[in-house]
N, C-alpha and C positions, 0 to 999 in steps of 0.2 A: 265549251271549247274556246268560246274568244275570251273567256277570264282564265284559261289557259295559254293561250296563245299572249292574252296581256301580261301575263304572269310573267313567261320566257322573253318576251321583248324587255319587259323591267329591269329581268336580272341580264340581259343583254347589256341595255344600255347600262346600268350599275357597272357591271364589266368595261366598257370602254371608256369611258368617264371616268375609272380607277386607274385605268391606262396610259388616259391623257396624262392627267396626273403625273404619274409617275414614270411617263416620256416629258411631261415641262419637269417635273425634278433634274431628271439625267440630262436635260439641254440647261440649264441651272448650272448646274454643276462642271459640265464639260465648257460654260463660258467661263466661267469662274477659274478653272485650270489652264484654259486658253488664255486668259488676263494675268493671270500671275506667273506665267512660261514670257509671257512678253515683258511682264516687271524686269523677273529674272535677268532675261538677255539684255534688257536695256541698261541695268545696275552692272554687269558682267562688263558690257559694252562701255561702260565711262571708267569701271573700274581696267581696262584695259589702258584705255587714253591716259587714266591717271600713272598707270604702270611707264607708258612708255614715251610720256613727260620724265618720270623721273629719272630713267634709261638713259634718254637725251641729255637731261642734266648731269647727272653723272658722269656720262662720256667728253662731255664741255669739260668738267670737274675734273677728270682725269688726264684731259690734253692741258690743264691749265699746270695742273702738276708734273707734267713728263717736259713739257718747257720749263718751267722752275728748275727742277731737277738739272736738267743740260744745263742751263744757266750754271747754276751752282759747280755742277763740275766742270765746265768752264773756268769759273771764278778759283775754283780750288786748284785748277790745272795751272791756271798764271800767279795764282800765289805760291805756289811750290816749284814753278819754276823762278820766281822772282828771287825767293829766300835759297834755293840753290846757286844763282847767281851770285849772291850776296856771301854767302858762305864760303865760294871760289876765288872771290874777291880778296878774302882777308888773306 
């Protein structure tokens, strides 16, 4: 009875031992998905800031241009009144 009883403790411990095991794989593995979910967001997270550097830049970029613009029609507005003057003249 007790090289039965050692027997079923054996394949016990064999059992739990194969358990650990492959409870430290799946704690393994779910760090490993927990580390590359935070890569993730942190690459997401710069690649955001670098988005909305460029947005900013842009929007500078587009106010620099809608001044230019005014300008220009400005400048176009008093050269065609000027050459209308000028034409009235003769």
């Amino acid at each position: 009875e007790i090289a039965e009883f050692q027997k079923i403790v054996g394949s016990l411990i064999e059992l739990v031992d194969q358990l650990a095991k492959a409870a430290e794989s799946e704690k393994m593995k779910a760090i490993g998905a927990r580390n590359l979910l935070k890569s993730i967001a942190k690459q997401r997270e710069a690649q955001e800031q670098q988005l909305q550097a460029l947005i900013a830049e842009k929007k500078t970029q587009l106010e620099r241009y809608r001044i230019e613009y005014e300008t220009l029609c400005k400048i176009e507005a008093d050269q065609n009144e000027f050459i209308d003057q000028f034409i009235f003249q003769k």
